[in-house]
GUDRENGU-529779 format. One record per atom (N, C-alpha, C): residue number from 1; residue in three letters; x, y, z. Coordinates in steps of 0.2 Angstrom, whole numbers, plus 5000, padded with zeros to 4 digits. Each point is the difference from the previous one (the first is absolute). Layout:
GUDRENGU-529779
PT   num   residuo   east   north     up
PT   NUM       ala      X       Y      Z
...
//
This chain:
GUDRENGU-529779
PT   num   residuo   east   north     up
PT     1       unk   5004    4994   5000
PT     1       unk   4996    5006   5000
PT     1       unk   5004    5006   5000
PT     2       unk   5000    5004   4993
PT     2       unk   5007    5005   5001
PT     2       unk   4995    5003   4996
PT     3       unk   4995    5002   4999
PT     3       unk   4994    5006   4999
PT     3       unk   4997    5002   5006
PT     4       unk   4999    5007   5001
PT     4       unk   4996    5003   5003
PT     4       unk   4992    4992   5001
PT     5       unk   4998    5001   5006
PT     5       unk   4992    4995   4999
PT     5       unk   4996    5002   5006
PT     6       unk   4996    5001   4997
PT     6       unk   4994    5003   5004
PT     6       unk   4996    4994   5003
PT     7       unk   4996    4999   5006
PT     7       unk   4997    4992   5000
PT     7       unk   4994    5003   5002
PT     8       unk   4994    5000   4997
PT     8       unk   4993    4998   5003
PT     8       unk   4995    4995   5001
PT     9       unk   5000    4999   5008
PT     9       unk   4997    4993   5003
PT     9       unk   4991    5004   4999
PT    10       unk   4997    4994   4999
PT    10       unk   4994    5001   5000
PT    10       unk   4996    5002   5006
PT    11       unk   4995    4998   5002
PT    11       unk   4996    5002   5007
PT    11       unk   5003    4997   5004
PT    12       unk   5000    5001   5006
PT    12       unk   5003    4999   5006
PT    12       unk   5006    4999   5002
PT    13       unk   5005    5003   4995
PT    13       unk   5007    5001   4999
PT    13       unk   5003    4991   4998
PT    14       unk   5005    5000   5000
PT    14       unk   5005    4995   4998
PT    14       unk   5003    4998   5007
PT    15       unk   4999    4995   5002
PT    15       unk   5005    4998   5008
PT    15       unk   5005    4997   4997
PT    16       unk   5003    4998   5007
PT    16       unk   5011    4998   4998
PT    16       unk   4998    4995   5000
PT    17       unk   4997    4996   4998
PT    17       unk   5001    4994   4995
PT    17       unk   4998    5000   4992
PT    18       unk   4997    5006   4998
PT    18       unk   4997    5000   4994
PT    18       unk   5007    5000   4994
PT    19       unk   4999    5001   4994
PT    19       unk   5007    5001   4996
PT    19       unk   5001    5006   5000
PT    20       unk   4997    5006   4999
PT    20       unk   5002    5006   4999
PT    20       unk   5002    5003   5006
PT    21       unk   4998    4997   5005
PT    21       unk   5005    5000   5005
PT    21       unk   5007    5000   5002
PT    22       unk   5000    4994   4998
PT    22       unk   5007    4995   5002
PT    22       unk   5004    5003   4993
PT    23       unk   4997    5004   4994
PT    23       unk   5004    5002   4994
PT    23       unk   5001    5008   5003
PT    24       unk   4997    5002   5001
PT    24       unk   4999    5009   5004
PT    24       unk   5007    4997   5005
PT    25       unk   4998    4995   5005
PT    25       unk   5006    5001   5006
PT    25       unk   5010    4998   4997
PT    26       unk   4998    4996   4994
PT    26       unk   5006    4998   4997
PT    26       unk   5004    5005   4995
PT    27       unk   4998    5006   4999
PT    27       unk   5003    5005   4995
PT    27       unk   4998    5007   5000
PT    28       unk   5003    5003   5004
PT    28       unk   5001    5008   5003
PT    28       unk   4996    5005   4992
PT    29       unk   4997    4997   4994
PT    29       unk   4999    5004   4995
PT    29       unk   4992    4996   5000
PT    30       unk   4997    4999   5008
PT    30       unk   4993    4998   4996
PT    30       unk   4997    5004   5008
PT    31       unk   4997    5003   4996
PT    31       unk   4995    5004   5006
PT    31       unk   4995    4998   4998
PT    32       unk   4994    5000   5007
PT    32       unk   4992    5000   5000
PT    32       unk   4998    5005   4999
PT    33       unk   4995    5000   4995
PT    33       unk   4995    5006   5001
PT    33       unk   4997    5001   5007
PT    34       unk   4999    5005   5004
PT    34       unk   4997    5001   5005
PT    34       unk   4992    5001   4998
PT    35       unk   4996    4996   5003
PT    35       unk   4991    5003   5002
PT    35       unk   4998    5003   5006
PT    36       unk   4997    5003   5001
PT    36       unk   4998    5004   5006
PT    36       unk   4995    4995   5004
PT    37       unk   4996    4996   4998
PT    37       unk   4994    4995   5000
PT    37       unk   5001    4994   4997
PT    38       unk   5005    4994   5000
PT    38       unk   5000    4995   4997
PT    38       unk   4993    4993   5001
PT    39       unk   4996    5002   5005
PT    39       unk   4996    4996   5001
PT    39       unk   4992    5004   4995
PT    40       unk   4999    5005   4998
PT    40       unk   4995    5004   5000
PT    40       unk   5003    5006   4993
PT    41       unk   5003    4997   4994
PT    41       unk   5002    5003   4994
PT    41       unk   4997    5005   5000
PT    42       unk   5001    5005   4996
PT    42       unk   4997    5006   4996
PT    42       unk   5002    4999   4993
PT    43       unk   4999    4998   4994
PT    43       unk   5002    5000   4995
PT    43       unk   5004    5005   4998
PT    44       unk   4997    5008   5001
PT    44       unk   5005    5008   5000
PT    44       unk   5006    4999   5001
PT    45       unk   4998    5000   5009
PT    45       unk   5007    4997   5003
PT    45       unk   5005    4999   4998
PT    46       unk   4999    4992   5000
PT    46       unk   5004    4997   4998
PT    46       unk   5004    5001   4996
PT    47       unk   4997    5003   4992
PT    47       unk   5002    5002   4992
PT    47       unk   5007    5004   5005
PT    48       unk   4996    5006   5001
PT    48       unk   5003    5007   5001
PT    48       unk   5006    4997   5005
PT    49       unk   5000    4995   5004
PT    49       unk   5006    4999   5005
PT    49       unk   5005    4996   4995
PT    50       unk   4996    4996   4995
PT    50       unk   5007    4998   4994
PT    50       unk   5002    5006   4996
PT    51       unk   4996    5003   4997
PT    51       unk   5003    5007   4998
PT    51       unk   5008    4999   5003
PT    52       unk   4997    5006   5006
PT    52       unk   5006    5004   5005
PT    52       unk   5004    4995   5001
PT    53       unk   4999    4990   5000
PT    53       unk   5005    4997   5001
PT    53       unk   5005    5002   4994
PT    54       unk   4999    4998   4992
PT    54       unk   5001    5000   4995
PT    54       unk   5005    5008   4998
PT    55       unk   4997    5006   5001
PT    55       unk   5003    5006   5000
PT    55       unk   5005    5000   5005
PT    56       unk   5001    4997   5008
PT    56       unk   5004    5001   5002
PT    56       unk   5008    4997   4998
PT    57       unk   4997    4994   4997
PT    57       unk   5005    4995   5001
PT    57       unk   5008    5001   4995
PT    58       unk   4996    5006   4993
PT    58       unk   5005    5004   4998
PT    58       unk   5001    4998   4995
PT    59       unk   5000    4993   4997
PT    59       unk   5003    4997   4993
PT    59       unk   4994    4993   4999
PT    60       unk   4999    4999   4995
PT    60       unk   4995    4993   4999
PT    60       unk   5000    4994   5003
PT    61       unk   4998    5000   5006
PT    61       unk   4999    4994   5001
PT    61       unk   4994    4995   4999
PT    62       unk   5002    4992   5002
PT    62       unk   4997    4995   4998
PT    62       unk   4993    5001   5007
PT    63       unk   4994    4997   4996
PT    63       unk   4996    4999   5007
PT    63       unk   4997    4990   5000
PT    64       unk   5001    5002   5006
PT    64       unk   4998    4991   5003
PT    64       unk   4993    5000   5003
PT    65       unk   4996    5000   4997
PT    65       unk   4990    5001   5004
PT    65       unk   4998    4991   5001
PT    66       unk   4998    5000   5007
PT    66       unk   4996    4994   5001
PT    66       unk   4993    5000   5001
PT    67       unk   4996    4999   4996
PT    67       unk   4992    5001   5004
PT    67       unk   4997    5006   4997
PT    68       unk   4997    5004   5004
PT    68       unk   4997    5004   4999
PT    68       unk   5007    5006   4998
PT    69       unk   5005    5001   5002
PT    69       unk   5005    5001   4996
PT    69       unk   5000    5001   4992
PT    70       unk   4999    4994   5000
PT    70       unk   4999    5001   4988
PT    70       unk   4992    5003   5000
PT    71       unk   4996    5002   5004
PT    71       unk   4996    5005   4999
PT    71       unk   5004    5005   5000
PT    72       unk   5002    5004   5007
PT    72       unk   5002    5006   4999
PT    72       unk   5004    5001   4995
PT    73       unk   5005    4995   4996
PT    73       unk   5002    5002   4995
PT    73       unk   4997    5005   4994
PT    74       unk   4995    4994   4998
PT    74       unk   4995    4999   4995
PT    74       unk   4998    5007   4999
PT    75       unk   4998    5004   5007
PT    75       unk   4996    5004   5003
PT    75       unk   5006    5008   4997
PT    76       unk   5006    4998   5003
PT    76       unk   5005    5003   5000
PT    76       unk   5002    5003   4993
PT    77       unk   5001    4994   4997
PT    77       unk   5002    4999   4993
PT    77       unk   4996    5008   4995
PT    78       unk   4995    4996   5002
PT    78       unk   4995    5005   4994
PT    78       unk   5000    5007   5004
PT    79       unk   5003    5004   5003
PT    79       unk   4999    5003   5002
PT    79       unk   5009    5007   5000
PT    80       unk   5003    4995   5001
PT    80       unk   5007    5004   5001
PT    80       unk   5004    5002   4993
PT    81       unk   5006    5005   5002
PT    81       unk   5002    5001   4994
PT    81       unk   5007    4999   5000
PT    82       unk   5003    4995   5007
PT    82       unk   5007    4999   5001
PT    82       unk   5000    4992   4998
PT    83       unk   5006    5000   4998
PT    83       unk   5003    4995   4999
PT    83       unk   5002    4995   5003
PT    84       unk   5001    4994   4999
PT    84       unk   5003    4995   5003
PT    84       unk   5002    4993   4995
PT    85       unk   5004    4994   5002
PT    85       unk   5004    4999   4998
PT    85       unk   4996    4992   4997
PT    86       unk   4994    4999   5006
PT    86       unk   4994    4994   4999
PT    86       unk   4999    4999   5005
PT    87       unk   4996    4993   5000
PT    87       unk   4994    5000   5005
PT    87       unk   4999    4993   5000
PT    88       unk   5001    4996   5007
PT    88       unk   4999    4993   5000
PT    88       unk   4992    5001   5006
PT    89       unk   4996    4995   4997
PT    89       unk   4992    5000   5002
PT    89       unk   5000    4994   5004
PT    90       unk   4998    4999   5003
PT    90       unk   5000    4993   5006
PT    90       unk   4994    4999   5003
PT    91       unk   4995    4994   4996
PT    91       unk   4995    5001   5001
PT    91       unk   4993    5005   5003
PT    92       unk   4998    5003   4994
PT    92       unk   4996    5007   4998
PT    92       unk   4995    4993   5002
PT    93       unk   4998    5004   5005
PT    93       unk   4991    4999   5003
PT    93       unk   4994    5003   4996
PT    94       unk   4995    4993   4999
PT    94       unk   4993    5006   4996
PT    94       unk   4996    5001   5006
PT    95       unk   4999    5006   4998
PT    95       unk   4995    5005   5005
PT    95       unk   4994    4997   5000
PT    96       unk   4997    4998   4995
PT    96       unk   4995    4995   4998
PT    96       unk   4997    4994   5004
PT    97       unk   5005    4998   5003
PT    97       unk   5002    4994   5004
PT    97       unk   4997    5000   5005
PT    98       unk   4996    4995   5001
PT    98       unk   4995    5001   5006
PT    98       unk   5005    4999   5009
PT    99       unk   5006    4999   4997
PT    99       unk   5004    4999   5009
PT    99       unk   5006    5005   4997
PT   100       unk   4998    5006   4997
PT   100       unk   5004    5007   4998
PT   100       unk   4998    5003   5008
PT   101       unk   5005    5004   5003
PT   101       unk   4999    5004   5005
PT   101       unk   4996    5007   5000
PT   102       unk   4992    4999   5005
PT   102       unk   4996    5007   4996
PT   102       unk   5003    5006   5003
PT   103       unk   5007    5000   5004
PT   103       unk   5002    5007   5001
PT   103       unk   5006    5002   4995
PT   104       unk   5001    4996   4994
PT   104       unk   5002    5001   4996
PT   104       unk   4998    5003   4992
PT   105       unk   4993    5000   5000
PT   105       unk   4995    5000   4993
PT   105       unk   5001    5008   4999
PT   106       unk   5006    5001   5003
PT   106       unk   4999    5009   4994
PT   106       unk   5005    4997   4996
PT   107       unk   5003    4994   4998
PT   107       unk   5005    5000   4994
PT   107       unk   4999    4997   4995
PT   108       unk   4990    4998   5001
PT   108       unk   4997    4999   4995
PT   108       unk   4998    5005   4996
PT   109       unk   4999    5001   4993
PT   109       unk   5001    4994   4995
PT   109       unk   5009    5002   4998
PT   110       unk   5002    4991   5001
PT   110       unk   5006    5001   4997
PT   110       unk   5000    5003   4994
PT   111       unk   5008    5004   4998
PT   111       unk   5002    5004   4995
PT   111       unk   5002    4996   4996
PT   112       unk   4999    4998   4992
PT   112       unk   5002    4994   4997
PT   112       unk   5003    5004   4995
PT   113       unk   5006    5007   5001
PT   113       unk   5001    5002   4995
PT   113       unk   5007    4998   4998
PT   114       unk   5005    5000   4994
PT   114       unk   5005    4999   5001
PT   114       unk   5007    5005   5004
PT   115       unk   5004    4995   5002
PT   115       unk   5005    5007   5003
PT   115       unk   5004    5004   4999
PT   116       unk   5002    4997   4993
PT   116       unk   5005    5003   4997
PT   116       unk   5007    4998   5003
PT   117       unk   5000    4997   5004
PT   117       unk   5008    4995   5002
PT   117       unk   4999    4993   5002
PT   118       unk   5007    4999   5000
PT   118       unk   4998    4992   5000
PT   118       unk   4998    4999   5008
PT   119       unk   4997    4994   5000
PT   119       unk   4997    4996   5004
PT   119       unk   4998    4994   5001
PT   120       unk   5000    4996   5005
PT   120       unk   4998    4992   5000
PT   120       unk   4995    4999   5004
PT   121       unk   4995    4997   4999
PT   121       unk   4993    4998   5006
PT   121       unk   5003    4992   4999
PT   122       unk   4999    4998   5007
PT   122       unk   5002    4993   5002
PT   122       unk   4994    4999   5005
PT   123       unk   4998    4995   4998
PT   123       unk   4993    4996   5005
PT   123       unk   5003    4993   5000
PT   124       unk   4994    4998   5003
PT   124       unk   5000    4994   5003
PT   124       unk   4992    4998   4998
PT   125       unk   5000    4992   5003
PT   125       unk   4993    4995   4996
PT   125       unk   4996    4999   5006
PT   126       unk   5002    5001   5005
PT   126       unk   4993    5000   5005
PT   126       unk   5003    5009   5005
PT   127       unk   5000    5004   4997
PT   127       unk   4999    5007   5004
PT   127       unk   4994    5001   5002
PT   128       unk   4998    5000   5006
PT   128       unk   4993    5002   5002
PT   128       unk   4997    5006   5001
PT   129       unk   5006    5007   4996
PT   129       unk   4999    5004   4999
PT   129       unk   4998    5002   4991
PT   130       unk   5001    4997   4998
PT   130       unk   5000    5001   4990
PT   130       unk   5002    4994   4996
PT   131       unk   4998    4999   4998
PT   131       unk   5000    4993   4996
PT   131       unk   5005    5000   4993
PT   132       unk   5002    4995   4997
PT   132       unk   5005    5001   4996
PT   132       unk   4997    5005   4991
PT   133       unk   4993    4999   5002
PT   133       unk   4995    5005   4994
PT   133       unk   5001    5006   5002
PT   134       unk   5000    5002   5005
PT   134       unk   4999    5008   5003
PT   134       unk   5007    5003   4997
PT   135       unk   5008    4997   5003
PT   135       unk   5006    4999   5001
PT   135       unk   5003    5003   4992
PT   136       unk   4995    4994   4996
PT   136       unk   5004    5001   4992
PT   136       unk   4997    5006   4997
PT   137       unk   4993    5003   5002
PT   137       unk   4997    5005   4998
PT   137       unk   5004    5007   5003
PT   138       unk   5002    4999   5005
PT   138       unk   5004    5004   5002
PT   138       unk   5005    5001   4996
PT   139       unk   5004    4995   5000
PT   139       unk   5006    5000   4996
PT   139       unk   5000    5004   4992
PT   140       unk   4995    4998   4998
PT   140       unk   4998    5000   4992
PT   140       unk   4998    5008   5000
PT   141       unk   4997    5002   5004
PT   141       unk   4997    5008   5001
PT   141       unk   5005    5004   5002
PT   142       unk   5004    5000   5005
PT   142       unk   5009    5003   5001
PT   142       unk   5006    4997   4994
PT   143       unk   4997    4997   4998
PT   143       unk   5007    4999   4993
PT   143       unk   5004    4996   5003
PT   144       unk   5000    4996   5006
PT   144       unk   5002    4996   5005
PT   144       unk   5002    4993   4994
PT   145       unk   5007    4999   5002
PT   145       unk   5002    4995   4999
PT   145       unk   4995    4991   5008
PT   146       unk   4998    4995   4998
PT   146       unk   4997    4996   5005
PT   146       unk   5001    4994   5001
PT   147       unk   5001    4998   5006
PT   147       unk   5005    4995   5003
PT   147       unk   4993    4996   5007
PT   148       unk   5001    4995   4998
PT   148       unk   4996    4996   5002
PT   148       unk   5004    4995   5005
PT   149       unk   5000    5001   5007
PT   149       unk   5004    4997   5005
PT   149       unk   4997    4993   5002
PT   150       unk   4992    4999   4997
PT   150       unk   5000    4993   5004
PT   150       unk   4996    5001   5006
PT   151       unk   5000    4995   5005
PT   151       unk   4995    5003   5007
PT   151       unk   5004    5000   5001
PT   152       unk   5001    5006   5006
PT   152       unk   5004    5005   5004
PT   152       unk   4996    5004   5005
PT   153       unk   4993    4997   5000
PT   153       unk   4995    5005   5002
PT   153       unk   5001    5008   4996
PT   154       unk   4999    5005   5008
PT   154       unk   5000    5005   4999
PT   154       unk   5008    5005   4999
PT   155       unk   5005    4995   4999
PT   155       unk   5008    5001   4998
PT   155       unk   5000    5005   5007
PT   156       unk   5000    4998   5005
PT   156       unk   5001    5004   5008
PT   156       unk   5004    4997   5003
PT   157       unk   5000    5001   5007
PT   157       unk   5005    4997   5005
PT   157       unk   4995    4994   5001
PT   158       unk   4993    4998   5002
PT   158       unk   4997    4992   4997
PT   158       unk   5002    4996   4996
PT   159       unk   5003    5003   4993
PT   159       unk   5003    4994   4994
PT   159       unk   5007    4999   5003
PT   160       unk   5003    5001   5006
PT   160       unk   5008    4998   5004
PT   160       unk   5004    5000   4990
PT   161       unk   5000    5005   5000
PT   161       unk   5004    5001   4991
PT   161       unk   5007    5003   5004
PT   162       unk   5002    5001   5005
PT   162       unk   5006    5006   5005
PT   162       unk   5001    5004   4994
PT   163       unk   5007    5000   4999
PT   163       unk   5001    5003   4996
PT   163       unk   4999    5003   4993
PT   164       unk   4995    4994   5000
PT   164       unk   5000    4999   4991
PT   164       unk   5006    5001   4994
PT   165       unk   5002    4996   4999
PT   165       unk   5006    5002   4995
PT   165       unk   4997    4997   4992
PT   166       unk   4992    4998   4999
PT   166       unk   5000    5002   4993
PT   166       unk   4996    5007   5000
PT   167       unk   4997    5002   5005
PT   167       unk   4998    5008   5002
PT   167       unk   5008    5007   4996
PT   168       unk   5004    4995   5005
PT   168       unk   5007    5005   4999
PT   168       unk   5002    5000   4991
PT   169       unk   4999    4994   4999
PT   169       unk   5002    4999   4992
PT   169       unk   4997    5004   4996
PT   170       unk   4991    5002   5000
PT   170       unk   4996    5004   4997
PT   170       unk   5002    5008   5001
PT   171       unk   5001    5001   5006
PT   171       unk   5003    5005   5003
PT   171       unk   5005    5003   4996
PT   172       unk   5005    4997   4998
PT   172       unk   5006    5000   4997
PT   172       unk   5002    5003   4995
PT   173       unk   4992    4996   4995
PT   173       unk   5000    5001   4992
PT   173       unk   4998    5006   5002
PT   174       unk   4994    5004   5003
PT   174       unk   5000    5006   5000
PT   174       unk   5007    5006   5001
PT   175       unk   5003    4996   5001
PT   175       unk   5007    5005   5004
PT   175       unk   5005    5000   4996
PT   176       unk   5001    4997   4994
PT   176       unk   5006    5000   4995
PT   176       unk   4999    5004   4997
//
């Protein structure tokens, strides 16, 4: 990891088992976006807290979203006018979904526009948050390159993935 990286965890932050975790504590050039309210989103919020991550950080960095994270990309994306280097999506949740979180539902309707940089959505076969048809729609709508992991669940700290080092490999091609 020798690019700037930005990491956002979905609802209820990423704990020190999750991967963006154990990847943020392994490499001095990966900060978390900070939220004010990680259990109680605000879609604005949120956008606007990646903005100011993104303007501060100075040069283009990579972002790592897990969860409601590739919403706020999504969200983000169609909105901003700065730069960055790409974007790794880590199972995008549908809002749609009848066990989506209702203190979540302002980051409905997903934004299915493209981003104009590169990008990778990687799902999984049994995510109880979005299914691999939601996952590839996303992909397809962001111009997202799509990576189909397999059952992994929710690819969280529950999928015991640690560090993930096919995560790290995706990671990567965005970084060269």
């Amino acid at each position: 990891m020798n690019v700037p990286t930005l990491i956002l965890p979905g609802i209820g932050n990423s704990d020190h088992t999750h991967w963006q975790t154990l990847w943020e504590s392994a490499n001095s050039l990966c900060v978390r976006v900070q939220q004010r309210d990680w259990n109680r989103p605000v879609c604005d919020e949120w956008v606007n807290g990646l903005e100011q991550a993104v303007a501060k950080i100075g040069e283009s960095p990579v972002l790592v979203a897990h969860s409601l994270g590739c919403l706020c990309v999504a969200h983000w994306a169609a909105r901003t006018t700065l730069k960055i280097k790409g974007a790794l999506l880590v199972a995008p949740p549908n809002p749609e979904e009848a066990g989506f979180p209702s203190e979540a539902r302002g980051f409905s309707p997903v934004l299915l526009r493209s981003f104009g940089f590169p990008s990778i959505v990687v799902a999984s076969s049994n995510d109880p948050y979005g299914s691999l048809e939601f996952a590839r729609a996303c992909a397809s709508g962001w111009g997202s390159r799509f990576v189909d992991i397999g059952a992994a669940g929710h690819i969280n700290s529950e999928s015991g993935l640690g560090v993930w080092p096919e995560g790290l490999a995706l990671y990567q091609e965005l970084t060269a």
